[in-house]
N, C-alpha and C positions, 0 to 999 in steps of 0.2 A: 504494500500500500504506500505511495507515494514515494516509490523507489526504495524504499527500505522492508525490510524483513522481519517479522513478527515472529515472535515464538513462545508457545505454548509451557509453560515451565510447571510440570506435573507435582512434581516434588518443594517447590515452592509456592505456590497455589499465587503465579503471579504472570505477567505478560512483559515480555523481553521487546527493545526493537533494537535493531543492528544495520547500521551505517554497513553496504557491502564494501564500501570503496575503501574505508579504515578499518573497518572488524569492530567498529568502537558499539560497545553495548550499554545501553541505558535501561534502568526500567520503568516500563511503560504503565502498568497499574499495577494495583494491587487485587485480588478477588477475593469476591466477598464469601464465607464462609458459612456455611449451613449451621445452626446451632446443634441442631439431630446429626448429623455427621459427623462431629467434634471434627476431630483434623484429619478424615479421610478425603475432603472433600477436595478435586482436583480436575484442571479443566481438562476435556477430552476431544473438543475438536474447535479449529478455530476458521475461519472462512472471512475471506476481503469481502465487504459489503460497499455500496455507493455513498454510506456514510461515517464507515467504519467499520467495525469489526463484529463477527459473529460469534459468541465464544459458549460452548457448551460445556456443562460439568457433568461429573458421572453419578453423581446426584440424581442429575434429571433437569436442571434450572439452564431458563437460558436467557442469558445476559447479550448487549450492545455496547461497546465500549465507543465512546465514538473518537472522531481524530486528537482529541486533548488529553484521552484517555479517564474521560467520563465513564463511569460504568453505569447500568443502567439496566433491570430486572426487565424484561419481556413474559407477556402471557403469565403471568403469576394467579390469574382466576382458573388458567387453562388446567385439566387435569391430564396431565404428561409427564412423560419423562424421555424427554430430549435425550435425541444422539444426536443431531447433526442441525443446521438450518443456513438458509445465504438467500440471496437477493434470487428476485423471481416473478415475470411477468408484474411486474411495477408493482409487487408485495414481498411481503416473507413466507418462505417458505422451511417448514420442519418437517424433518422427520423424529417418530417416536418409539420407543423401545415395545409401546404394544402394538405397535404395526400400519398405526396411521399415519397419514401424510398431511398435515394438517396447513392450510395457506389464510395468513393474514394480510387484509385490505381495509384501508380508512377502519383503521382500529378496531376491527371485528375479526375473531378467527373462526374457520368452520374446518370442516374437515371432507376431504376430499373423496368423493366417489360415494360418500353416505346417502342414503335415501331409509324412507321408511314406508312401509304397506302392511295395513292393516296393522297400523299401531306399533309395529317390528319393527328395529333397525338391520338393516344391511348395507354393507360395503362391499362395492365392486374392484377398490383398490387399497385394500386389505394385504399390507407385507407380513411377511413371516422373521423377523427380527433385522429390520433393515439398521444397517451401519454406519453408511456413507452417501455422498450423494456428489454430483458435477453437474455442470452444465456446456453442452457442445451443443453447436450451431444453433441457438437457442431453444434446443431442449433439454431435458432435466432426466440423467440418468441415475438412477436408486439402487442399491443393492439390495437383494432380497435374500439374505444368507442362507436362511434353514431352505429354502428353495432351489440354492444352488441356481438364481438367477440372476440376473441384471436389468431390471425393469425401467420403461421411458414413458414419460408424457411431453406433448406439445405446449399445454398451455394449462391454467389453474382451471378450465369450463372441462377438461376430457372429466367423463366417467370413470373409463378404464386405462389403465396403465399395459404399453406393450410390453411383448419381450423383447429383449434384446441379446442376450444371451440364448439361444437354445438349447435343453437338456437334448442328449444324442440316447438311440435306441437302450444303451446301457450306461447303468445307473453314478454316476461319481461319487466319491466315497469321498470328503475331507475337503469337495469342492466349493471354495467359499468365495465370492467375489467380495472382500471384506473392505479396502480400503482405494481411494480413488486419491489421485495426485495427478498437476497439470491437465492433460488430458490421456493420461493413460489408467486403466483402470485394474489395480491389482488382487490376483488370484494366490491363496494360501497353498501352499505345498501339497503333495499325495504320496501316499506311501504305492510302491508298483508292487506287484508281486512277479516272480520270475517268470515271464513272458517278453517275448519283441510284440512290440503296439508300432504300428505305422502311423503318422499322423497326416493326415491330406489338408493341405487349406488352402480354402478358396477364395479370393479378393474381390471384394464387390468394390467398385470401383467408379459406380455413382455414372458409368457414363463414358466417362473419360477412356481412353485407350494409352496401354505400353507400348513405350516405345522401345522396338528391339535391340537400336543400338546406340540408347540414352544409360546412363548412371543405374543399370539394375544391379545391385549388392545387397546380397544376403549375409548379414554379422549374424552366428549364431551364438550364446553366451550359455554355457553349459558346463556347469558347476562337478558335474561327476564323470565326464569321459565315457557314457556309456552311448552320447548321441552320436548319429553318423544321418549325414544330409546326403538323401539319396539323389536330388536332384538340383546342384547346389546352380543352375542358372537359372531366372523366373523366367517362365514362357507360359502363353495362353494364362497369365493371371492365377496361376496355381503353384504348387509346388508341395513336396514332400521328404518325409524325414521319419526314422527308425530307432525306438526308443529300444537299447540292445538290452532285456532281462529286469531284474530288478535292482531297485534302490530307495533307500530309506531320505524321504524328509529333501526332495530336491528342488532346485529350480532352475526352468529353462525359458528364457524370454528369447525371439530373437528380433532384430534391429533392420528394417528396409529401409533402401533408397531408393524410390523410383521414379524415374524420367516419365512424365504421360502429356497426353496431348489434349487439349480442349476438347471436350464434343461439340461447341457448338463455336471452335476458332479453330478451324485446321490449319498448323502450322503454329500456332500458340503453346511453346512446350513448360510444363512449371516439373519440378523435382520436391521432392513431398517425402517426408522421413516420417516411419511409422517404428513403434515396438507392439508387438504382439507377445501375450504373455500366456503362457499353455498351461490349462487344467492336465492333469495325467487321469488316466484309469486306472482304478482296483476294479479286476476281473476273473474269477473263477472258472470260467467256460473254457473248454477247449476251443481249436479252432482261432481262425485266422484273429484278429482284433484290429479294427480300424475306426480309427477317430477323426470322424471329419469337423470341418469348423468353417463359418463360415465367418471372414471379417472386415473390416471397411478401412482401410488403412490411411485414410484419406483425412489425416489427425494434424499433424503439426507439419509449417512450411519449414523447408531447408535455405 
């Protein structure tokens, strides 16, 4: 926020900001502590907002700090318990540890996707212990952890939340889309069991077309030596890679760069850096195993 770097200081229940240019650290407030928490009370996730800062405790409270380092209690009538919240279709927008998405407008909160019939409440976007949340191209992508999903909405009017993540025909086991940073979205580790898993994936690419003899580079970043890139040039927007046996507790991202051309400017070429970050499978079944994935890499300019 305003050039400078915020940081969330768990263990002093306080808000850091840092000069990048000097390293020089000042501190920025203090937070307020829960009387019922004695000194457990600790912020857990912090988000740039258009008039400051978003800061959530693991409490459940969620606080605004604004650029002077005002602090300032949000939704205190609301009955929640906050993970995450940040700017949103010209509101606030939270997420809740029991599952709602709750969006604030001209000082009113409601909650998203609720309706009721015949007296009954339901919800149509109803998460299953959501974490985290981002916004790309301005929509708002949610983690739904115990779902092993990644849920999106367009705007605060949708009903329903899509996927964005798809489960594949067999089940993941430890697969958590838990924690989102810039615009990459991270996936918690899996334990494999002694099998080769092929992984296929496929680039949805919005349109655009690769070009065959621009900047395509496949980095793969593979912490155990067990990967082997069976097809290490992209052609036709796919590519694949061989996970050799098992391994305990890994992680493998890997890092594009691709050269494409406009679809609606031929001859218009832009280069476009993506990470892609890989759920593994636990599988018991004989037989071949293949993990397809479907992804849109079309994330951050180079």
């Amino acid at each position: 926020m305003g050039n400078n770097l915020y940081v969330a200081s768990a263990s002093t229940n306080q808000i850091f900001e840092v000069n990048p240019k000097d390293g020089v650290a000042r501190l920025f407030c203090d937070l307020p502590v829960n009387p019922k928490a004695l000194y457990s009370s600790a912020p857990i996730s912090i988000k740039e907002g258009d008039d400051g800062l978003y800061i959530v405790m693991n409490t459940g409270e969620l606080y605004t700090a604004d650029k002077k380092g005002k602090i300032t209690r949000m939704a205190e009538s609301v009955k929640a318990h906050f993970v995450s919240a940040m700017d949103f279709n010209g509101g606030t927008i939270a997420l809740s540890e029991e599952g709602n998405v709750w969006f604030r407008e001209n000082d009113k909160w409601k909650i998203l996707g609720e309706s009721k019939e015949k007296e009954k409440s339901k919800n149509t976007m109803l998460l299953n212990h959501p974490t985290d949340m981002m916004i790309r191209n301005g929509d708002l992508y949610m983690t739904d952890t115990d779902n092993h999903l990644v849920k999106t909405i367009g705007s605060s009017t949708d009903k329903m939340a899509m996927n964005y993540w798809f489960k594949v025909t067999r089940d993941f086991v430890g697969f958590e889309p838990a924690h989102t940073f810039g615009e990459l979205i991270g996936m918690d580790s899996v334990y494999l069991k002694g099998k080769d898993i092929k992984v296929k994936v496929l680039l949805d690419l919005h349109g655009f077309k690769l070009v065959p003899d621009g900047q395509n580079e496949l980095i793969l970043n593979d912490l155990t030596g067990n990967v082997k890139v069976t097809q290490e040039i992209l052609t036709k927007e796919e590519f694949s890679f061989t996970i050799e046996k098992a391994f305990p507790d890994a992680e493998i991202y890997i890092e594009l760069y691709l050269t494409l051309e406009h679809p609606e400017n031929p001859g218009m070429y832009i280069v476009k850096r993506a990470y892609l970050d890989f759920p593994i499978i636990h599988d018991e079944e004989d037989g071949e195993l293949i993990q397809e994935q479907i992804y849109t890499p079309l994330l951050l300019p180079y």
